[in-house]
N, CA, C and O of each residue as an XYZ file, in Angstrom:
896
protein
N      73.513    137.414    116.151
C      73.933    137.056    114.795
C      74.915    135.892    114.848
O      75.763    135.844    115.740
N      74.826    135.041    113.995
C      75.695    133.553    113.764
C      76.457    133.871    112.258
O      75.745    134.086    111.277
N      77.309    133.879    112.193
C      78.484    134.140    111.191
C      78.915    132.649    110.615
O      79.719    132.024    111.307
N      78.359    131.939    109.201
C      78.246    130.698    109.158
C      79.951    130.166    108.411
O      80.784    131.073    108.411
N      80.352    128.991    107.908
C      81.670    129.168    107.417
C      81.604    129.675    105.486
O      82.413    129.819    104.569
N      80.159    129.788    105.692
C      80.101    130.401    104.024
C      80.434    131.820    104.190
O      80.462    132.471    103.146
N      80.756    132.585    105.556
C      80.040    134.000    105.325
C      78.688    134.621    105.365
O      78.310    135.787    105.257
N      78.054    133.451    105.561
C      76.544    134.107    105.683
C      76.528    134.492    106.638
O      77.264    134.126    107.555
N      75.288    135.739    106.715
C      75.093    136.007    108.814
C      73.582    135.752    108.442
O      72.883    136.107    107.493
N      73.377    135.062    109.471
C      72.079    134.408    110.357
C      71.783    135.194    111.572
O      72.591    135.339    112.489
N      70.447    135.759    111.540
C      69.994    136.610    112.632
C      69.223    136.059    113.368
O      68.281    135.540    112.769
N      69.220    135.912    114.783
C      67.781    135.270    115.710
C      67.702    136.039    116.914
O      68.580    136.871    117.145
N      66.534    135.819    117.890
C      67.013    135.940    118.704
C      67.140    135.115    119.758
O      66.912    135.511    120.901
N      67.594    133.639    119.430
C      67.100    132.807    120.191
C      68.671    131.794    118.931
O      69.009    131.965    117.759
N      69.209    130.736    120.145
C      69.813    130.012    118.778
C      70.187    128.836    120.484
O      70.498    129.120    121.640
N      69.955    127.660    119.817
C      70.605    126.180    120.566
C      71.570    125.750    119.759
O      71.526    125.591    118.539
N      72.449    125.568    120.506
C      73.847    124.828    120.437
C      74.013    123.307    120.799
O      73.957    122.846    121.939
N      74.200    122.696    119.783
C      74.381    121.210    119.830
C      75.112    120.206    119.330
O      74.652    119.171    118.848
N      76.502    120.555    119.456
C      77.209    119.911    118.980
C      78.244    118.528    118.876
O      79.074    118.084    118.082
N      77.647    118.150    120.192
C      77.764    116.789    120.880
C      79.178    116.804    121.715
O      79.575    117.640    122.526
N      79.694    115.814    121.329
C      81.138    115.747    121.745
C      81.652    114.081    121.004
O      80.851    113.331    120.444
N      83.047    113.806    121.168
C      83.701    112.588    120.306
C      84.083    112.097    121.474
O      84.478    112.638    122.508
N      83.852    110.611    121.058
C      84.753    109.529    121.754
C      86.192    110.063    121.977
O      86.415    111.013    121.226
N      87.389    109.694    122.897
C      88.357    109.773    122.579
C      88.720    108.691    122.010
O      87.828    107.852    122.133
N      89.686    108.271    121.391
C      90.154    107.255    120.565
C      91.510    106.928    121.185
O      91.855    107.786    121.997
N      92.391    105.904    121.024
C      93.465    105.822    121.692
C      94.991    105.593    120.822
O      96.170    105.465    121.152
N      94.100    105.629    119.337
C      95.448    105.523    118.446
C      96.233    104.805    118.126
O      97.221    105.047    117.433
N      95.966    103.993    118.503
C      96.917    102.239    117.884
C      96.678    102.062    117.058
O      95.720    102.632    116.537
N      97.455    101.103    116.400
C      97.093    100.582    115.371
C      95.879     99.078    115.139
O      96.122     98.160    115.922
N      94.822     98.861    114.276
C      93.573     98.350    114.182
C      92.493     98.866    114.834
O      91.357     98.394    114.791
N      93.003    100.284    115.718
C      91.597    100.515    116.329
C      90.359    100.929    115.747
O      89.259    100.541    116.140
N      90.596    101.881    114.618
C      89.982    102.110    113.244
C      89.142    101.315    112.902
O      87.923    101.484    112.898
N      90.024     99.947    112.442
C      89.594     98.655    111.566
C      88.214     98.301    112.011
O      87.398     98.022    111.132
N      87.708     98.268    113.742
C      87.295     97.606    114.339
C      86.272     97.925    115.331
O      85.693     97.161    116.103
N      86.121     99.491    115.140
C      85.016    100.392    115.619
C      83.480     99.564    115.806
O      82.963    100.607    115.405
N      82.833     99.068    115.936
C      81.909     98.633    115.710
C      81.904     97.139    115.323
O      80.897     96.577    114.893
N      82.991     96.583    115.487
C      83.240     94.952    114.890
C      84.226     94.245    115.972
O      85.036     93.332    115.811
N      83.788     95.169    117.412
C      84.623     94.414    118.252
C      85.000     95.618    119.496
O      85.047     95.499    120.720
N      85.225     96.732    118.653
C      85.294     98.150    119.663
C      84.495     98.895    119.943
O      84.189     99.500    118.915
N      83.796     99.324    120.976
C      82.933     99.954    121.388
C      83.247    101.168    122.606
O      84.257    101.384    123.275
N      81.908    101.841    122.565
C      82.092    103.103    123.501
C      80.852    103.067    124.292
O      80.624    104.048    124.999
N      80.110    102.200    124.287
C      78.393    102.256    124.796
C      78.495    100.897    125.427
O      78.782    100.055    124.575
N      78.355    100.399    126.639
C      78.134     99.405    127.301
C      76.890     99.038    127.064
O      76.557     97.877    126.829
N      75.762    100.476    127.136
C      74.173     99.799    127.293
C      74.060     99.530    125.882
O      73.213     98.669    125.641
N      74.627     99.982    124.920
C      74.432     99.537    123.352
C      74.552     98.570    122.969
O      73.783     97.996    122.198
N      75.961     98.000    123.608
C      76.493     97.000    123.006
C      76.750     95.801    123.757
O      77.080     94.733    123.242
N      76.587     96.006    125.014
C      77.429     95.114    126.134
C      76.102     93.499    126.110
O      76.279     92.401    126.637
N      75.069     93.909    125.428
C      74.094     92.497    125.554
C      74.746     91.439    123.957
O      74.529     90.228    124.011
N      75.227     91.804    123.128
C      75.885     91.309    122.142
C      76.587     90.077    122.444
O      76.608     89.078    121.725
N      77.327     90.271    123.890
C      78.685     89.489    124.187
C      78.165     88.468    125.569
O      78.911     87.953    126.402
N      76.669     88.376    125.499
C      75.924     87.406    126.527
C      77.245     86.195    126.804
O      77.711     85.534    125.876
N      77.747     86.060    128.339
C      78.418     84.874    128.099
C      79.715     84.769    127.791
O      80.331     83.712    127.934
N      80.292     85.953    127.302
C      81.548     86.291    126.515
C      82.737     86.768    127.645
O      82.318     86.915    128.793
N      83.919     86.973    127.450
C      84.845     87.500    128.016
C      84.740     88.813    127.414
O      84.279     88.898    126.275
N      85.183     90.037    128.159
C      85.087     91.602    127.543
C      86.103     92.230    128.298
O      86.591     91.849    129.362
N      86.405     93.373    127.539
C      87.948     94.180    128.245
C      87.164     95.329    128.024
O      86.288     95.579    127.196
N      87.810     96.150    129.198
C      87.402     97.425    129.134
C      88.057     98.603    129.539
O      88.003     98.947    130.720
N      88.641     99.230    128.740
C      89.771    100.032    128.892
C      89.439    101.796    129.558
O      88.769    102.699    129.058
N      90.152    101.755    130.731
C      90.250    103.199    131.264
C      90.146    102.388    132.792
O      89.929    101.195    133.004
N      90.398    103.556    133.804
C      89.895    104.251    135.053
C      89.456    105.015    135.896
O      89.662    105.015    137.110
N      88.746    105.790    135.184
C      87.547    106.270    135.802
C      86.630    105.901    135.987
O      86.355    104.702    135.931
N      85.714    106.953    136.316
C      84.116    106.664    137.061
C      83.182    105.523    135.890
O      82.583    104.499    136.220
N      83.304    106.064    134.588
C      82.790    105.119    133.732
C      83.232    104.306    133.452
O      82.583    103.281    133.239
N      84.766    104.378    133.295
C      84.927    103.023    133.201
C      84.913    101.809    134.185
O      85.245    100.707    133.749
N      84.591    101.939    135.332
C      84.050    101.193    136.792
C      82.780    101.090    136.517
O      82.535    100.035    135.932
N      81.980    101.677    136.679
C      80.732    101.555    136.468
C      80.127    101.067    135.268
O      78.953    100.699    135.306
N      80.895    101.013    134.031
C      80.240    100.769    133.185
C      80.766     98.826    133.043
O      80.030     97.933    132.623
N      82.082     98.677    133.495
C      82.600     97.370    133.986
C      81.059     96.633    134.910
O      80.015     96.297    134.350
N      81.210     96.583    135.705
C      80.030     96.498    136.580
C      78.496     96.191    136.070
O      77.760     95.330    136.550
N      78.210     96.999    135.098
C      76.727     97.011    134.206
C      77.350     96.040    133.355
O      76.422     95.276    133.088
N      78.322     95.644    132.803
C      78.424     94.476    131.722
C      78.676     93.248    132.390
O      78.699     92.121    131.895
N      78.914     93.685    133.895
C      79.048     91.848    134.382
C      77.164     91.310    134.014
O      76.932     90.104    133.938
N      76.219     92.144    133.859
C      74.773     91.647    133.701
C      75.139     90.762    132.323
O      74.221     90.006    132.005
N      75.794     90.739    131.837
C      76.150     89.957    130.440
C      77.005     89.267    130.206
O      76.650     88.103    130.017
N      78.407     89.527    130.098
C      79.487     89.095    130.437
C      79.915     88.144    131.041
O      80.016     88.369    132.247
N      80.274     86.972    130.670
C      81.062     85.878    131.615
C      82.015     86.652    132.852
O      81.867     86.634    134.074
N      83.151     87.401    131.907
C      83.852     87.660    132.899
C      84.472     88.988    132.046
O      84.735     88.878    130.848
N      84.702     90.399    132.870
C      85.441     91.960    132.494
C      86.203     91.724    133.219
O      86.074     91.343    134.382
N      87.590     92.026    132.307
C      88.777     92.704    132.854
C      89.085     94.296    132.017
O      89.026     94.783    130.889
N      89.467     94.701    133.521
C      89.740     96.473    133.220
C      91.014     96.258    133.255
O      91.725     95.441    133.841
N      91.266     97.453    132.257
C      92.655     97.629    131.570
C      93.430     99.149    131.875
O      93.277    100.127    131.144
N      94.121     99.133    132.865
C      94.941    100.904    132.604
C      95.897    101.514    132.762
O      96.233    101.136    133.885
N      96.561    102.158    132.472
C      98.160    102.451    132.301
C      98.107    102.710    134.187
O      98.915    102.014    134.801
N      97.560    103.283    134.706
C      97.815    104.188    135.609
C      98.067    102.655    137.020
O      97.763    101.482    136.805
N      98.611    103.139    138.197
C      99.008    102.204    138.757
C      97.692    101.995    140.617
O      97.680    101.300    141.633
N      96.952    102.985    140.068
C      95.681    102.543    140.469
C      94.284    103.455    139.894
O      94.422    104.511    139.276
N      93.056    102.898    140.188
C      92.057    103.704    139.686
C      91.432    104.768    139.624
O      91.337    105.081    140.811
N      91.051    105.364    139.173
C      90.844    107.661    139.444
C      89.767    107.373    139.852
O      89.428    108.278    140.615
N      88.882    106.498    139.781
C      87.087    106.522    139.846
C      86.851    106.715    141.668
O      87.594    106.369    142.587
N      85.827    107.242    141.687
C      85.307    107.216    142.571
C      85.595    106.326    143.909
O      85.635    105.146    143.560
N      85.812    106.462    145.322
C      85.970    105.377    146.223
C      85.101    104.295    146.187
O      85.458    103.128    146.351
N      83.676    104.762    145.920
C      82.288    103.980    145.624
C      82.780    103.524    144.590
O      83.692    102.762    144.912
N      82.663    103.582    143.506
C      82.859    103.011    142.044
C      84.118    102.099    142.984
O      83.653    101.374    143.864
N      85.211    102.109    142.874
C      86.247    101.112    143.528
C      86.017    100.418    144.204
O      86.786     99.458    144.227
N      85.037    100.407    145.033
C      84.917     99.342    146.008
C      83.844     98.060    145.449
O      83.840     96.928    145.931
N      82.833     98.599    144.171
C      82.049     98.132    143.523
C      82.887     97.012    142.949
O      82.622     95.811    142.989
N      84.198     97.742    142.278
C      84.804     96.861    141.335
C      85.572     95.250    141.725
O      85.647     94.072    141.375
N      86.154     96.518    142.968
C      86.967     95.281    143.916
C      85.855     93.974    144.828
O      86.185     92.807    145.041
N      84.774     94.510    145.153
C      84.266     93.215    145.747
C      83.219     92.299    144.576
O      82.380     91.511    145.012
N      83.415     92.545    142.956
C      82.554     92.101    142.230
C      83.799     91.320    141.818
O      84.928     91.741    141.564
N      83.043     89.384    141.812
C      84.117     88.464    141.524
C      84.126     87.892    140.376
O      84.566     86.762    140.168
N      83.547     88.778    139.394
C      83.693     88.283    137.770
C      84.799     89.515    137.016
O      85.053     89.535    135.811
N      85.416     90.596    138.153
C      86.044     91.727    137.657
C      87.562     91.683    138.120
O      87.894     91.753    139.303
N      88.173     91.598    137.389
C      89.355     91.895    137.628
C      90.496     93.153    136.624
O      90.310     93.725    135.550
N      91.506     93.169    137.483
C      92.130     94.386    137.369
C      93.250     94.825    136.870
O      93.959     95.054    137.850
N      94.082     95.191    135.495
C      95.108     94.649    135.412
C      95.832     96.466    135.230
O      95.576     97.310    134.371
N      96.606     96.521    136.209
C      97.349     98.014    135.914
C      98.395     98.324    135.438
O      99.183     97.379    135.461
N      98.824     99.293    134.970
C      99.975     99.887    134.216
C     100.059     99.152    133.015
O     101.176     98.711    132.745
N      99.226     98.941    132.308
C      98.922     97.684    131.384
C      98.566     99.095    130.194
O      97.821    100.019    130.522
N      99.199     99.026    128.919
C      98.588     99.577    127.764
C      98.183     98.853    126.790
O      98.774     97.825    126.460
N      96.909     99.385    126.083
C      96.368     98.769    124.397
C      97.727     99.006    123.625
O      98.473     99.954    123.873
N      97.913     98.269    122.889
C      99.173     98.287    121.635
C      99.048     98.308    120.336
O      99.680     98.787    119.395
N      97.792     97.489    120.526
C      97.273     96.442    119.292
C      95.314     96.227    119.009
O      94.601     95.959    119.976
N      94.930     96.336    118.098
C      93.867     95.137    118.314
C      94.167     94.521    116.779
O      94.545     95.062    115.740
N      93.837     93.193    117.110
C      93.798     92.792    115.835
C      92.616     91.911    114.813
O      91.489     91.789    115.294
N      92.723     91.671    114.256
C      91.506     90.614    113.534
C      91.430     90.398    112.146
O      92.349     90.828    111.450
N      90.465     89.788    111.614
C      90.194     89.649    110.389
C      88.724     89.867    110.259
O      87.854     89.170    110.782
N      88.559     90.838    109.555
C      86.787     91.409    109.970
C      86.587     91.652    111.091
O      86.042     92.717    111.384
N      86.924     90.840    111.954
C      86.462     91.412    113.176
C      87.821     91.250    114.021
O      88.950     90.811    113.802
N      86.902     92.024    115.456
C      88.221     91.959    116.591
C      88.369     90.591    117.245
O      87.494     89.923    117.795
N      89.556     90.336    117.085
C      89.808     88.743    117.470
C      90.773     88.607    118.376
O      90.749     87.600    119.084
N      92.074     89.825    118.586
C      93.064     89.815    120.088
C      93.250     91.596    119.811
O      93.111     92.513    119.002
N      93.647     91.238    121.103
C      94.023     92.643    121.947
C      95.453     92.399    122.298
O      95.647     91.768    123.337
N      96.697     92.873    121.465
C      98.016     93.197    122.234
C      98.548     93.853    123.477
O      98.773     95.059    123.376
N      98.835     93.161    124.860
C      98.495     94.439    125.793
C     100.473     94.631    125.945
O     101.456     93.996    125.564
N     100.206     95.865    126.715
C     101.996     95.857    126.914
C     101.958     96.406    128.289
O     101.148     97.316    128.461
N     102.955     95.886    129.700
C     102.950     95.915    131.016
C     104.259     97.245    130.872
O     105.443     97.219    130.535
N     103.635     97.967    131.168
C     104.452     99.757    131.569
C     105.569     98.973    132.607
O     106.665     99.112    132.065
N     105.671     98.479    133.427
C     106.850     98.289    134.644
C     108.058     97.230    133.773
O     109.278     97.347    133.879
N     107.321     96.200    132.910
C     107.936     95.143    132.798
C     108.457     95.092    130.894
O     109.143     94.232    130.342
N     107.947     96.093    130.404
C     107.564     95.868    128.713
C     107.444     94.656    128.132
O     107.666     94.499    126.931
N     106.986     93.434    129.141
C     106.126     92.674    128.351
C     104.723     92.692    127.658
O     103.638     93.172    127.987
N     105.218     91.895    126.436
C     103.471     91.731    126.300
C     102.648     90.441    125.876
O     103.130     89.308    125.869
N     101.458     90.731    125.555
C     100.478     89.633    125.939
C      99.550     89.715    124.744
O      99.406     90.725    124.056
N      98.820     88.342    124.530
C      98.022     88.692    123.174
C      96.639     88.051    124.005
O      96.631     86.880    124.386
N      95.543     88.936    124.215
C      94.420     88.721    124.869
C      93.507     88.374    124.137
O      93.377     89.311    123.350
N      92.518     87.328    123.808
C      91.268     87.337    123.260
C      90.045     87.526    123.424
O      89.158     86.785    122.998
N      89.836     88.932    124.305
C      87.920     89.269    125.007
C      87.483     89.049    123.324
O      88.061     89.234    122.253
N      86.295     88.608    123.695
C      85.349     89.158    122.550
C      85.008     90.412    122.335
O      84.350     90.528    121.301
N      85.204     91.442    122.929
C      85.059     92.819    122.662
C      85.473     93.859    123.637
O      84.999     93.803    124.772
N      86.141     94.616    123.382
C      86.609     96.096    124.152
C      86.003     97.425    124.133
O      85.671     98.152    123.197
N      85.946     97.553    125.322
C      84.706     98.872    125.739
C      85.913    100.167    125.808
O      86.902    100.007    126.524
N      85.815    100.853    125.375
C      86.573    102.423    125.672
C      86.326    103.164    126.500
O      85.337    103.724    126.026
N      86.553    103.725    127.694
C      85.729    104.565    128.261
C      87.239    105.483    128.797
O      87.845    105.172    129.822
N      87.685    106.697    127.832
C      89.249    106.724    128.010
C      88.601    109.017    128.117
O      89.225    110.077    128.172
N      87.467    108.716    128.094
C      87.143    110.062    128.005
C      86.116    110.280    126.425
O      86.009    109.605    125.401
N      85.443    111.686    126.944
C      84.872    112.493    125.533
C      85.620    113.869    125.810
O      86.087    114.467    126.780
N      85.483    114.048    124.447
C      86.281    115.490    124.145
C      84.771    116.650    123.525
O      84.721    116.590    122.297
N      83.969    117.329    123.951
C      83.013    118.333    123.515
C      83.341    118.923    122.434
O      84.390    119.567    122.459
N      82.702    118.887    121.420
C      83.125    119.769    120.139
C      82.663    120.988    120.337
O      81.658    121.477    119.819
N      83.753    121.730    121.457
C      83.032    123.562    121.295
C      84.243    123.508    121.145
O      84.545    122.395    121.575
N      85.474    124.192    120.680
C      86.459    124.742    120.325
C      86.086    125.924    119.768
O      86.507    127.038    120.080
N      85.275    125.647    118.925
C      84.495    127.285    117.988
C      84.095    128.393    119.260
O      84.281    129.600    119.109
N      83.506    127.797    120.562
C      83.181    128.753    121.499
C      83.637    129.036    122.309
O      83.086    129.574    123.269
N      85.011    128.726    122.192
C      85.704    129.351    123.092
C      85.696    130.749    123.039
O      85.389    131.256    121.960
N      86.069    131.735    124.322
C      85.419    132.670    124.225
C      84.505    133.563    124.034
O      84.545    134.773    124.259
N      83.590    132.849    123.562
C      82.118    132.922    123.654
C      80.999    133.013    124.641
O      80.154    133.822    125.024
N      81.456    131.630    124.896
C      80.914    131.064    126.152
C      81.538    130.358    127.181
O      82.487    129.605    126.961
N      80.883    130.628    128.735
C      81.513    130.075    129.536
C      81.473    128.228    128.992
O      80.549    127.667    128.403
N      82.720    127.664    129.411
C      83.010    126.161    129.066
C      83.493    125.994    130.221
O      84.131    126.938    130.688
N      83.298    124.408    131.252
C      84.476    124.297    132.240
C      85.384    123.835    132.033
O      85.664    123.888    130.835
N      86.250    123.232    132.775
C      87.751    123.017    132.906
C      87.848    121.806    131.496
O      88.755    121.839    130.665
N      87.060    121.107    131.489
C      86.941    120.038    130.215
C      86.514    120.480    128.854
O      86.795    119.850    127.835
N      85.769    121.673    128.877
C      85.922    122.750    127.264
C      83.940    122.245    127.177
O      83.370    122.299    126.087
N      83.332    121.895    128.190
C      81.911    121.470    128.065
C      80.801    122.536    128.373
O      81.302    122.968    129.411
N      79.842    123.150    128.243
C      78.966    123.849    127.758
C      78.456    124.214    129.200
O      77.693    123.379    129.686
N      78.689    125.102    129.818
C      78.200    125.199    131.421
C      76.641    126.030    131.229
O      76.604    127.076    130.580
N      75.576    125.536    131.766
C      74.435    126.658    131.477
C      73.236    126.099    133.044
O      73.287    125.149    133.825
N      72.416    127.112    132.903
C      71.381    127.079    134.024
C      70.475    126.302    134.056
O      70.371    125.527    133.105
N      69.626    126.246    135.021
C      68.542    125.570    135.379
C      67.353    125.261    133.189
O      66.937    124.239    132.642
N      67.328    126.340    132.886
C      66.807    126.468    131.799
C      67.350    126.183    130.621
O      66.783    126.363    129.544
N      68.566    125.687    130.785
C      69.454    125.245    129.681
C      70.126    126.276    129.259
O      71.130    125.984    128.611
N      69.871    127.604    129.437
C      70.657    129.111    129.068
C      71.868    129.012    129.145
O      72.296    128.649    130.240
N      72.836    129.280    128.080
C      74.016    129.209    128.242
C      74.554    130.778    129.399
O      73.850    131.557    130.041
N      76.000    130.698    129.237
C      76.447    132.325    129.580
C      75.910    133.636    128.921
O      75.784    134.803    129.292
N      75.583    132.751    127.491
C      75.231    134.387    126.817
C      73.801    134.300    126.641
O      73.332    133.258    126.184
N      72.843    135.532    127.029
C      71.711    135.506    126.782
C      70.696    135.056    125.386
O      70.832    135.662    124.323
N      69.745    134.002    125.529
C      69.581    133.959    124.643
C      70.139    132.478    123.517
O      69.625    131.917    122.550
N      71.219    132.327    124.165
C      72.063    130.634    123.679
C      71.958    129.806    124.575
O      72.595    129.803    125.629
N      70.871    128.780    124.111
C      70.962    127.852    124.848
C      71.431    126.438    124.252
O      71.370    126.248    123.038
N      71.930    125.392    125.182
C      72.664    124.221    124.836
C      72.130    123.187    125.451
O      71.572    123.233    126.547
N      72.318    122.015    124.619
C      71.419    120.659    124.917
C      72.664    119.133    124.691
O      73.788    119.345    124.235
N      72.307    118.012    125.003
C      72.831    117.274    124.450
C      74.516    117.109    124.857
O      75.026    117.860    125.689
N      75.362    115.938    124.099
C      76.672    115.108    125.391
C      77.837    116.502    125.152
O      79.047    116.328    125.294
N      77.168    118.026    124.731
C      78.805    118.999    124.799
C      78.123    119.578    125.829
O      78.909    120.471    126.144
N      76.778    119.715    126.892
C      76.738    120.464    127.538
C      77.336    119.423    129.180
O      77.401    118.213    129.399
N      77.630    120.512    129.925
C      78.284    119.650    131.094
C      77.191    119.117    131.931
O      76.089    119.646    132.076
N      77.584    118.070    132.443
C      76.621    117.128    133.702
C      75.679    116.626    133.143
O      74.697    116.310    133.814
N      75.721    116.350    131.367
C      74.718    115.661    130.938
C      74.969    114.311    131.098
O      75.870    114.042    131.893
N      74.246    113.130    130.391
C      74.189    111.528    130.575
C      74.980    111.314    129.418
O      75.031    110.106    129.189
N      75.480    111.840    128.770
C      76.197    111.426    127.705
C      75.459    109.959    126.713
O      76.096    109.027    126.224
N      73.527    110.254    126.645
C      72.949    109.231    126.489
C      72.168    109.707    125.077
O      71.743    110.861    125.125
N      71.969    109.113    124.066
C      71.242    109.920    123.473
C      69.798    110.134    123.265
O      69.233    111.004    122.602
N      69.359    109.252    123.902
C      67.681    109.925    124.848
C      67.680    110.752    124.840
O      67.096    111.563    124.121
N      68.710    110.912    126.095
C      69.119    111.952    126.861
C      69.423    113.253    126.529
O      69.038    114.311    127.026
N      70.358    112.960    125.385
C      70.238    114.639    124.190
C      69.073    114.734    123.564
O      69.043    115.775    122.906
N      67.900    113.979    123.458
C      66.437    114.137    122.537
C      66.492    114.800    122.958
O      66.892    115.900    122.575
N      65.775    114.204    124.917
C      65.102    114.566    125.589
C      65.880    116.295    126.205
O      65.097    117.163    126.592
N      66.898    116.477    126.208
C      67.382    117.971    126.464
C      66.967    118.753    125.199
O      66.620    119.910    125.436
N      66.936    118.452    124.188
C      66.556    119.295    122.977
C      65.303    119.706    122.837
O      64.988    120.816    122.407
N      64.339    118.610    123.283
C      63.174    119.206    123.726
C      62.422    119.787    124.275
O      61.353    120.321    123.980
N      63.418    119.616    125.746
C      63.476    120.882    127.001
C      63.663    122.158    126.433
O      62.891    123.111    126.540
N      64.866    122.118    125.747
C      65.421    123.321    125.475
C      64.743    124.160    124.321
O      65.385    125.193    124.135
N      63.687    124.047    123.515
C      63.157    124.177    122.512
C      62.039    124.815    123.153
O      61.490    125.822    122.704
N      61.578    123.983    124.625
C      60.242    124.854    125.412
C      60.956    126.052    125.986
O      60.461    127.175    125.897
N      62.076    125.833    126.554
C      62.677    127.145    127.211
C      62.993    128.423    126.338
O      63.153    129.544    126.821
N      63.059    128.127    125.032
C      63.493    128.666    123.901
C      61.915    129.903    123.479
O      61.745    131.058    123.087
N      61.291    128.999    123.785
C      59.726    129.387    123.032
C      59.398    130.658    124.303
O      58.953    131.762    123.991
N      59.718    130.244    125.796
C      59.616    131.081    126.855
C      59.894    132.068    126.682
O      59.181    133.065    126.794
N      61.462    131.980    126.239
C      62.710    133.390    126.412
C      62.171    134.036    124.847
O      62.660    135.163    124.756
N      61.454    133.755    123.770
C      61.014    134.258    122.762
C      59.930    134.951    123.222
O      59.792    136.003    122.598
N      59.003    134.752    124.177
C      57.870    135.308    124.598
C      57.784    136.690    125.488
O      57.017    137.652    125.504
N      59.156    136.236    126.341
C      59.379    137.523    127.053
C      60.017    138.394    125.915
O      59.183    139.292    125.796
N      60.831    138.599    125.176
C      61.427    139.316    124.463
C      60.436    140.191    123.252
O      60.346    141.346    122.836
N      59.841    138.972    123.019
C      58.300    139.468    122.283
C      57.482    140.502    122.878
O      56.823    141.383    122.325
N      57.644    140.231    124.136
C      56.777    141.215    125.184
C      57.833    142.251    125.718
O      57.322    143.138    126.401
N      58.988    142.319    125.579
C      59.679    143.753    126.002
C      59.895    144.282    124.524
O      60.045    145.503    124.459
N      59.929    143.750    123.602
C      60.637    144.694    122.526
C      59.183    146.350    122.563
O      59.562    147.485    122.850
N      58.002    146.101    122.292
C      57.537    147.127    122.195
C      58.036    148.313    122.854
O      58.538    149.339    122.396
N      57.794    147.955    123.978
C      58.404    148.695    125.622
C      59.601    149.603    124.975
O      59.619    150.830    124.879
N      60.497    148.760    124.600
C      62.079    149.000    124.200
C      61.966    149.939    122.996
O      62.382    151.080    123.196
N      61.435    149.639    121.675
C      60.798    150.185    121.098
C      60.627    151.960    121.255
O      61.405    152.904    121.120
N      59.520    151.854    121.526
C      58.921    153.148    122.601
C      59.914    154.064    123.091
O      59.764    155.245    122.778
N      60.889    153.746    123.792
C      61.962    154.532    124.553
C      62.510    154.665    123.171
O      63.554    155.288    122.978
């Protein structure tokens, strides 16, 4: 049974969970303004836009290395941007970054600012050691600062790992029998949205499976 926020109860025996997950956002001021007019979260979406262009790309992790890297295919020239005073990503991902000579690296460095008129036109940065700052002009800034999974509702529900993301089996089966999960809240997905079709569709055959066996024990069950 699913308990909806009207109060309704919804009975199945079978229910997919899909509730994606959010960008993180970083909270400055113009970042809002500029979502889509200069700020981005999708390299493969967006990163052919800026053919030729200068681009910033904020974080250090695994994506944000790697996804640096996939925009030099476009990009004149990426600089990565991050508070921290070296990179979390991967040794591989790091070594990618460091021997690619259109990438450079600027640390302990925070967003402050973006600014523009319609569109994004500078980036305020501010140096953590030194509190100077700087007014940058990429043509566009990539985010890659994290996703946050929208299960909060399942907590306790279901197993989630350490990041609050949708842990399930070979079959997409969550912890609880019967719930299965697809798409960027379940863990070790591509965070692509193919990629959630294409799990929804998986999960819809696995769905039809676990309906078949259940179809075929209820008599049984029944009976007793």
């Amino acid at each position: 049974m699913v308990r909806l926020s009207t109060g309704e109860d919804v009975r199945a025996y079978a229910l997919l969970v899909a509730p994606g997950s959010t960008y993180q956002r970083m909270g400055v001021p113009g970042e809002e303004n500029f979502i889509g007019a200069g700020v981005h979260f999708c390299a493969t979406c967006d990163g052919p836009f800026y053919r030729g262009q200068d681009v910033l790309v904020v974080g250090g992790g695994n994506s944000a290395t790697e996804e640096a890297v996939f925009l030099t295919k476009f990009a004149r020239h990426v600089t990565i941007v991050t508070r921290n005073s070296q990179l979390t990503a991967s040794e591989v991902a790091q070594e990618d970054v460091a021997a690619h000579p259109r990438i450079d690296i600027r640390y302990r460095t925070s967003v402050e600012e973006f600014r523009g008129t319609g569109k994004l036109e500078s980036v305020l940065v501010r140096n953590l050691d030194t509190a100077v700052t700087e007014e940058l002009h990429p043509a566009a800034v990539f985010l890659f600062i994290g996703l946050r999974p929208n299960t909060d509702f399942l907590r306790g529900l279901l197993t989630l790992n350490e990041a609050g993301f949708l842990v399930t089996g070979p079959t997409l089966e969550t912890s609880m029998p019967g719930v299965f999960a697809a798409g960027d809240a379940r863990a070790v997905s591509t965070k692509q949205l193919v990629s959630a079709a294409g799990e929804g569709a998986t999960a819809a055959l696995m769905i039809r499976e676990y309906l078949r066996a259940v179809s075929e024990a209820r008599p049984a069950a029944q009976t007793c």
